[in-house]
C-alpha positions as CSV (number, residue, x, y, z in Angstrom):
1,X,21.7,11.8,5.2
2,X,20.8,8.4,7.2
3,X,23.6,8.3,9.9
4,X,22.9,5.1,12.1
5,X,24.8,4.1,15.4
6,X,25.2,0.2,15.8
7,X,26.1,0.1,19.7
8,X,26.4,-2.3,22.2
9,X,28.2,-2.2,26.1
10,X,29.5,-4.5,28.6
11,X,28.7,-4.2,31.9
12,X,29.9,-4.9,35.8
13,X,26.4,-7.3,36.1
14,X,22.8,-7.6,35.4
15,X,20.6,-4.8,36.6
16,X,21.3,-1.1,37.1
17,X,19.1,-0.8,39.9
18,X,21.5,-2.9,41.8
19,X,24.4,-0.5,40.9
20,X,26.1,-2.1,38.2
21,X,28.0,0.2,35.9
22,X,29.0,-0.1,31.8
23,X,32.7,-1.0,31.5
24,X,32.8,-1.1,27.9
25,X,31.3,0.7,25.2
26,X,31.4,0.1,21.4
27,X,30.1,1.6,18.3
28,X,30.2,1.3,14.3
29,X,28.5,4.6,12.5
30,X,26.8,3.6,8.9
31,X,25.8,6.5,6.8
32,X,23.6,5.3,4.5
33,X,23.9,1.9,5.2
34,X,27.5,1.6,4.8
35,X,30.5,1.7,7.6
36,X,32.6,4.7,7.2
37,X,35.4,3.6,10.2
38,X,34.1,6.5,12.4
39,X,33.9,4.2,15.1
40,X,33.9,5.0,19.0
41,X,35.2,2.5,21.7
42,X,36.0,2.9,25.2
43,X,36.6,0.6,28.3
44,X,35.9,2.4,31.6
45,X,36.6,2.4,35.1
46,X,33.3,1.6,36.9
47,X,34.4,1.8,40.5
48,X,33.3,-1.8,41.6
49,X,33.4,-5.5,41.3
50,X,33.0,-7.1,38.4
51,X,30.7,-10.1,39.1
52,X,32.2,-13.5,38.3
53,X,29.2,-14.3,36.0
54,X,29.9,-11.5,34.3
55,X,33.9,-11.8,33.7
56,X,32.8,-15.4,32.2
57,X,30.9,-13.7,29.7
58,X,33.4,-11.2,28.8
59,X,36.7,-12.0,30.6
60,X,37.3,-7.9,30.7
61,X,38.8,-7.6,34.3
62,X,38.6,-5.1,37.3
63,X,42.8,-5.4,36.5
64,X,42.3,-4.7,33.3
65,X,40.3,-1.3,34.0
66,X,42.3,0.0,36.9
67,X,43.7,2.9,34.7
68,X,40.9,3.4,32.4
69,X,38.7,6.8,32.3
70,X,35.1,6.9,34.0
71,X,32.3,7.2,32.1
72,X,32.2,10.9,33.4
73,X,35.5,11.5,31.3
74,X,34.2,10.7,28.2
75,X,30.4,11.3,28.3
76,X,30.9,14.5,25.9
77,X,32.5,12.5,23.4
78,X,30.2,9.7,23.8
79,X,27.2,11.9,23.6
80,X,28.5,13.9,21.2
81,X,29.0,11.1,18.6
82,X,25.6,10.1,19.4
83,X,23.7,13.3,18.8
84,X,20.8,12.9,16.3
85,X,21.9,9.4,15.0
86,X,19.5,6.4,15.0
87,X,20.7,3.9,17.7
88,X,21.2,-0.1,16.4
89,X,20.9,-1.9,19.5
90,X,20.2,-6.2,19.8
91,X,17.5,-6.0,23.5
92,X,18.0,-2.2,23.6
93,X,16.6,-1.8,26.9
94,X,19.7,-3.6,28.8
95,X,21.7,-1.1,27.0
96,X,19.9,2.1,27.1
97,X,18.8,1.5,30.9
98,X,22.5,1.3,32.0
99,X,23.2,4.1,29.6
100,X,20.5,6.6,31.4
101,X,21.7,5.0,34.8
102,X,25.3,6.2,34.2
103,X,23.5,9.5,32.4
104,X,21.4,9.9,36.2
105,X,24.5,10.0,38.0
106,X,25.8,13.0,36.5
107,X,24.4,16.7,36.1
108,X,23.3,17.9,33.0
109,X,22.0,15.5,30.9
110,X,18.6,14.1,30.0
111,X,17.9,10.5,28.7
112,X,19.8,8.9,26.0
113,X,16.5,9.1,23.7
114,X,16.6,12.9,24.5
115,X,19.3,13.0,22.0
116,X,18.7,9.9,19.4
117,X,16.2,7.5,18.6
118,X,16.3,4.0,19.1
119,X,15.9,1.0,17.5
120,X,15.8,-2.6,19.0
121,X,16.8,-5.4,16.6
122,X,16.1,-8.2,19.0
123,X,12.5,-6.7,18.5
124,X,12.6,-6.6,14.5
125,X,14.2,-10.4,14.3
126,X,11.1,-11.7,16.6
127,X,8.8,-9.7,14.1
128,X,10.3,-11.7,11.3
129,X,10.8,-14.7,12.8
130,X,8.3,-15.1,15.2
131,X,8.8,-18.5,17.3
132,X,12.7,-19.2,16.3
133,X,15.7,-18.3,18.7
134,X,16.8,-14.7,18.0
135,X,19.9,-13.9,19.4
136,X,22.9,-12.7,17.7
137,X,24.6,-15.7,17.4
138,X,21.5,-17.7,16.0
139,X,20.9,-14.4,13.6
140,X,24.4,-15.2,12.6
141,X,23.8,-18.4,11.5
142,X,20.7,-17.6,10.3
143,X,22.2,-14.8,8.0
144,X,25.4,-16.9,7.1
145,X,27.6,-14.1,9.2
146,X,30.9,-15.1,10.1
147,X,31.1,-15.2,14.6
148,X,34.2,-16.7,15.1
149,X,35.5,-14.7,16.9
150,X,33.5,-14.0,19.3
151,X,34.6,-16.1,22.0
152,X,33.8,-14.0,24.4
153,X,31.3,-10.9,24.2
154,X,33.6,-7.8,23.1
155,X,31.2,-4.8,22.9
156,X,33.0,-3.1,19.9
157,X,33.2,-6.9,17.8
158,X,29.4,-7.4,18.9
159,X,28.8,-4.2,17.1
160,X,30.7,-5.1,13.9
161,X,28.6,-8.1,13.8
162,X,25.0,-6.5,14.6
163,X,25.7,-4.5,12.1
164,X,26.1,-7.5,9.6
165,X,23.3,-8.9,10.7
166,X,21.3,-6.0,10.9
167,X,21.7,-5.6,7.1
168,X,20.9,-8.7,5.9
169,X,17.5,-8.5,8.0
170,X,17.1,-5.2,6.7
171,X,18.3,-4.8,2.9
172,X,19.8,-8.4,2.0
173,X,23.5,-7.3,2.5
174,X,25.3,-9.1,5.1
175,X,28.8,-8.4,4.4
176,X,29.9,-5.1,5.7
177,X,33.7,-4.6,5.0
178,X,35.0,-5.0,1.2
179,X,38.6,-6.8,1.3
180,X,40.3,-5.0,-2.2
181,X,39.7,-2.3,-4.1
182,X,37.4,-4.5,-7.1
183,X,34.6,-4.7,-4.5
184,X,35.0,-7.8,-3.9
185,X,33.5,-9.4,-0.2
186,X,35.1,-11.9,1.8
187,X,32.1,-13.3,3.2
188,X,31.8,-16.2,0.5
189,X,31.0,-16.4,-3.8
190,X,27.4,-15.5,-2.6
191,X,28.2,-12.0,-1.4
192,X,30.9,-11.4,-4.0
193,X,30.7,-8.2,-5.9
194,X,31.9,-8.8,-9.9
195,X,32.6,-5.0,-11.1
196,X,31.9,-5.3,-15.2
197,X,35.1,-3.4,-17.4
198,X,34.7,-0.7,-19.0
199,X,35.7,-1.4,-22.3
200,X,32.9,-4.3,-22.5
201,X,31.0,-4.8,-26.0
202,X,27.8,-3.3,-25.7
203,X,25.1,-5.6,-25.2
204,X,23.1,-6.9,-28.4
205,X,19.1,-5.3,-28.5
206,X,16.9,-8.2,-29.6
207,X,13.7,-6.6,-30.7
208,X,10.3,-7.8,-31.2
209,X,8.9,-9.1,-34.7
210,X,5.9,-7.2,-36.3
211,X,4.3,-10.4,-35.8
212,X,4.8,-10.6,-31.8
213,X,3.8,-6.7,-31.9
214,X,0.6,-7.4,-33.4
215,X,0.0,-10.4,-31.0
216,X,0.9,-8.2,-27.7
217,X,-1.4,-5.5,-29.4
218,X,-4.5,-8.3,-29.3
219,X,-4.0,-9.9,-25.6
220,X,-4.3,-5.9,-24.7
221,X,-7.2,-6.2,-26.3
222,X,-8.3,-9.1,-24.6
223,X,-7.8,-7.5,-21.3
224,X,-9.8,-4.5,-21.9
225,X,-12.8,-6.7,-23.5
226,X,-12.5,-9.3,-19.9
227,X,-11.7,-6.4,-17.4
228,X,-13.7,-3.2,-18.7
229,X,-10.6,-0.9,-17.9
230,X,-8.3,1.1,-20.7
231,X,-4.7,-0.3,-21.1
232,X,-2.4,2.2,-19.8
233,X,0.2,0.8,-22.3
């Protein structure tokens, strides 16, 4: 079974090193490359100033966290839900260094990659298209994925939406969530699903003349006589 963790977090500031802390974590679990609503999301308490750059970016408030848990209250969960799952993660080391910085702080626990692999699809998209702007909203509209609603950076909507985009760059599927129970997507006619009924007439078998055998059985022939190789057919 292919159980993959799309994740991304928000965060006090910039850099770790300087003592920032995650304040929001959110995550969308596909098992084989669908969603199965399993998802985790948690704003936390980090115990400092939010920086003013970063509140413009995701208007989430020191206010707004006063009463949430710390990341030491729910690191089980967290790393439980984790646990042996491939990590989706747009410039995976921003979010995998605060993760192992909040990790550090506490007893117990290795690494984040102790317990999961990683995968960075900021790293994939410049792969594929080498030379373009890759971030997730320019993946958006390069995929044709629905972002407007993302007004601000939300770590659990930046998820749902990696994960889009994430399958489109991956399989051709961008749209994630089916709307009814005929399978049918909301992302536009392109991505619609038509399910065929049942009761359909059975589709008519055209098969080939003796003449157009005979000819097929000559051009294989032909290829044997031009390439020196047996048909396998």
């Amino acid at each position: 079974m292919s159980r993959q963790i799309v994740l991304d977090t928000e965060t006090t500031g910039l850099e770790p090193s300087q003592g920032h802390r995650i304040i929001e974590i959110g995550c969308v679990e596909l098992i084989e490359r669908r969603p199965t609503g399993n998802d985790f999301h948690q704003y936390l308490q980090p115990d400092r100033e939010i920086d003013a750059g970063a509140v413009e970016v995701h208007g989430i408030t020191n206010e707004f966290l006063a009463d949430k848990p710390r990341f030491e209250d729910v690191v089980q969960d967290f790393m439980d839900y984790v646990q042996d799952a491939e990590l989706i993660i747009h410039n995976a080391p921003f979010d995998v260094g605060f993760i192992n910085a909040e990790l550090k702080r506490l007893d117990g626990w290795d690494s984040l990659e102790s317990y999961c692999s990683v995968t960075d699809t900021l790293v994939m998209a410049r792969k594929k298209h080498p030379g373009q702007r890759n971030s997730l909203d320019a993946l958006c509209g390069r995929y044709d994925i629905d972002n407007s609603q993302r007004q601000k950076h939300g770590a659990l909507l930046d998820a749902e939406i990696l994960a889009e985009v994430y399958l489109a760059m991956t399989g051709g599927q961008s749209a994630l969530f089916l709307d009814d129970a005929d399978g049918e997507s909301g992302s536009g006619d392109a991505q619609q699903i038509r399910r065929l009924p049942a009761d359909r007439p059975a589709l008519k078998i055209v098969r080939a003349s003796r003449e157009e055998r005979e000819q097929h059985l000559q051009c294989l022939e032909n290829l044997e006589k031009s390439s020196g190789i047996k048909s396998q057919w």
